[in-house]
C-alpha positions, -999 to 999 in steps of 0.1 A, spaced: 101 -623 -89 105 -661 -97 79 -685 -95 92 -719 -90 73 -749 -83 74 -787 -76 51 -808 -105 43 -841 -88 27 -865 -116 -9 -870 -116 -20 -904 -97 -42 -928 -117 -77 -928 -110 -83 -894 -84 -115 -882 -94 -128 -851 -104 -117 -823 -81 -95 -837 -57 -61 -829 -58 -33 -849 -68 -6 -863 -38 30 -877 -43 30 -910 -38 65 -926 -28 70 -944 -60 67 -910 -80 92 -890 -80 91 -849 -88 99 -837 -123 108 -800 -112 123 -777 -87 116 -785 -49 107 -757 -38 69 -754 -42 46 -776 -46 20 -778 -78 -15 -793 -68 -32 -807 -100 -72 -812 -100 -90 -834 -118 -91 -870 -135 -57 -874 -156 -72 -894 -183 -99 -874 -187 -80 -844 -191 -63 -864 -217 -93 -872 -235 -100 -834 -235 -67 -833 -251 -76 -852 -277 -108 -839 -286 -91 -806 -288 -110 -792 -256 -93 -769 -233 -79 -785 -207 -78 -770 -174 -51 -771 -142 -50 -754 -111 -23 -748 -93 -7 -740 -58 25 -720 -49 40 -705 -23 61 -670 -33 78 -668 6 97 -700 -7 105 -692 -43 115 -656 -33 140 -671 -10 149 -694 -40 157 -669 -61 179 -646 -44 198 -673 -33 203 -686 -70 206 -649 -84 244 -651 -76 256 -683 -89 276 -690 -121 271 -712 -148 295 -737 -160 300 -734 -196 285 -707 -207 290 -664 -202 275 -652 -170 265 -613 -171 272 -596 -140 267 -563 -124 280 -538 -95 255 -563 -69 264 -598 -85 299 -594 -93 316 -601 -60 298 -623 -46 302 -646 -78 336 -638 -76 339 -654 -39 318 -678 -47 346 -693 -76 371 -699 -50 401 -707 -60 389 -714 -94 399 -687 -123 374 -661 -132 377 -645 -164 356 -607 -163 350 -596 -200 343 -559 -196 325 -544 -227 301 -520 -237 271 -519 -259 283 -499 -285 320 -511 -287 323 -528 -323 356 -552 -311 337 -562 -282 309 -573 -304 330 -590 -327 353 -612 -297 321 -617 -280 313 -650 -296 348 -663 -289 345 -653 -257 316 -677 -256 333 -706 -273 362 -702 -246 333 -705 -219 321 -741 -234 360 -751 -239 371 -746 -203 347 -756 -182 368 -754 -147 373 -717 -152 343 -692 -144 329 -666 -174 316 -633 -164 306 -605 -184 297 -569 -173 285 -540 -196 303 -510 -184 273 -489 -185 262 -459 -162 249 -485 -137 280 -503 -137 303 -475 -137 317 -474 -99 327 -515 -107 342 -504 -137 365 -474 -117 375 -500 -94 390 -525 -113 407 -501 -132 395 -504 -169 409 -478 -195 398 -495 -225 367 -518 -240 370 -544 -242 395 -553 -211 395 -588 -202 406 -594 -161 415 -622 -146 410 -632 -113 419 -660 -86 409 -665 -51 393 -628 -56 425 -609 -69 432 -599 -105 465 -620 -115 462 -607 -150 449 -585 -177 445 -584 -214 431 -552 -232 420 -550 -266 400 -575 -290 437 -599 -283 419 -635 -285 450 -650 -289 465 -629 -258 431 -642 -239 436 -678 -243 473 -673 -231 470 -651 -203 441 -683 -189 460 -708 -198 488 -697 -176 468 -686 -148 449 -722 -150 486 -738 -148 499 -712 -116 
């Protein structure tokens, strides 16, 4: 479970024990989906600071919010970098892409190619950034995934648009990889 939480910064001059509000010229640093109720006098906390004292904060979340929160963010893709997927997440991330190309490394733990393409398949994450980067470990867990999208071979590289495999490259081929997207981004 996630805990996520609104900070609000500290308003000058609350005294000891009350808690903190938001006024309308500060604006939150954080997430919005909790909010974080700060007690005390922010100065002198900050004095404490500086003494080297312990400085205390107490705080106030609500879990029914960031549950929610998380779930819903559990299947979402991140630009420019490798997302790892599994049997639950892959799909729905898959939809989620569109009509945008989505490029499923699937490997295993002990497969030395895989480890070896693995930071190009990385690089290639960071260079396109309109394409969508999944990985999935084609463990036991995994393994009905892995039966249905056919694989025969680690590493196989798929890839998908609008949530049906257009091509497929087996093998440690980077230079096959970056081929077989750059078509499918031109199609």
């Amino acid at each position: 479970m996630a805990l996520q939480v609104q900070v609000y910064r500290p308003a000058p001059r609350t005294s000891i024990g009350s808690v903190v509000q938001n006024s309308s010229s500060q604006s939150p640093w954080s997430t919005k989906h909790s909010v974080v109720c700060v007690t005390g006098d922010y100065h002198q906390v900050m004095k404490r600071k500086e003494r080297g004292l312990s400085m205390r904060w107490r705080a106030k979340s609500s879990l029914d919010t960031t549950e929610a929160a998380a779930s819903a963010s559990e299947d979402v893709a991140v630009v420019g970098q490798v997302t790892a997927v599994d049997k639950d997440t892959f799909w729905p991330i898959v939809k989620a892409a569109g009509d945008k190309t989505v490029v499923l490394d699937m490997y295993t733990q002990w497969c030395g190619p895989c480890k070896v393409i693995a930071p190009k398949f990385q690089a290639l994450s960071q260079k396109y950034v309109d394409v969508v980067f999944l990985k999935l470990d084609c463990n036991q867990d995994n393994k009905p995934l892995a039966k249905e999208l056919g694989i025969k071979v680690v590493p196989t590289f798929k890839i998908l648009k609008d949530s049906k495999i257009v091509k497929e490259v087996r093998g440690a081929k980077f230079d096959d990889l970056v081929v077989a997207i750059d078509n499918t981004r031109s199609s």
